[in-house]
N, C-alpha and C positions, 0 to 999 in steps of 0.2 A: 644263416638266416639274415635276413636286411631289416635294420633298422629306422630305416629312412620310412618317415610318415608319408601316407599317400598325396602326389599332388591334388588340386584344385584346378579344375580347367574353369575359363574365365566366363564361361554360362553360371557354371553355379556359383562362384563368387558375385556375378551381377547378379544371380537371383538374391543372391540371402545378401545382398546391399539394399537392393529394393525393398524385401521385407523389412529390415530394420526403419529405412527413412519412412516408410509408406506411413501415412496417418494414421493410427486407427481413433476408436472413440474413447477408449480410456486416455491415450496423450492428448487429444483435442481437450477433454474433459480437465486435465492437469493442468494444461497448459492456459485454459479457461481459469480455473481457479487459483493459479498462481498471478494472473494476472488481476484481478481483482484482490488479493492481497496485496499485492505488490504498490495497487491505486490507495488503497485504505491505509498504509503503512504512510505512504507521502501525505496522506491528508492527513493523518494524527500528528505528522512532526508541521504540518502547518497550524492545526491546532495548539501544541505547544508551545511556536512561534508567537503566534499572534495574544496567547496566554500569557506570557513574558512581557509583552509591550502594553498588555492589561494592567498586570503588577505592576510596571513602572509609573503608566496614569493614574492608576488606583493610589499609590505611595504619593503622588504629588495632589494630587484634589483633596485626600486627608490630611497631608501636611497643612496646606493653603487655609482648610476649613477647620484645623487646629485639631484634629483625631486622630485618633493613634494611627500611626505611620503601618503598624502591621495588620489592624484591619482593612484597612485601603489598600495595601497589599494583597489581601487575601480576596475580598469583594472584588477587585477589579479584575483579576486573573480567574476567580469563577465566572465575572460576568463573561470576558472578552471569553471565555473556555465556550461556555453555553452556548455564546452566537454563534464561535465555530464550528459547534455538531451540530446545531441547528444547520447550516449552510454545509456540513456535507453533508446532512440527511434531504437537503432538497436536491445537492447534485448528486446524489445516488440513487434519488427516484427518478430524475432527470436521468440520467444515463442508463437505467433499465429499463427505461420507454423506450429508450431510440436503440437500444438492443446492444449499446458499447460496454 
């Protein structure tokens, strides 16, 4: 008996290539929602970003205005936090109008 597995002639290897790459709806549909986390993920470490440079003026305006150093800290990094989901909740309804 021969053990050697059957070849592959190169019609059915290009078929069952084309089925794999071909698009269907569920990868479209992944590839859609991976990409929309992927935008959310960059906008929160923006938020984080610009949360830290809150802190930083929040700690120097209480300093300045003689208050405690860690509620200026805390106020400023909520405030600067706020603005920033505010401003990605306007570019997220911004960007679901235009269909991106």
């Amino acid at each position: 008996m021969d053990k050697t597995p059957p070849r592959m002639d190169a019609n059915h290897a290009d078929a069952i290539a084309r089925a794999f790459l071909q698009p269907t709806p569920e990868r479209e549909a992944n590839r859609e929602r991976q990409a929309r986390e992927d935008w959310l993920e960059r906008e929160k470490r923006k938020v984080a970003g610009v949360a830290l440079v809150g802190m930083v003026i929040g700690a120097v305006i209480a300093h300045r205005l003689g208050h405690r150093f860690t509620e200026g800290v805390i106020w400023g990094g909520l405030a600067v936090a706020a603005m920033g989901w505010a401003w990605i909740g306007v570019r997220a309804r911004r960007r679901r109008a235009s269909g991106g």
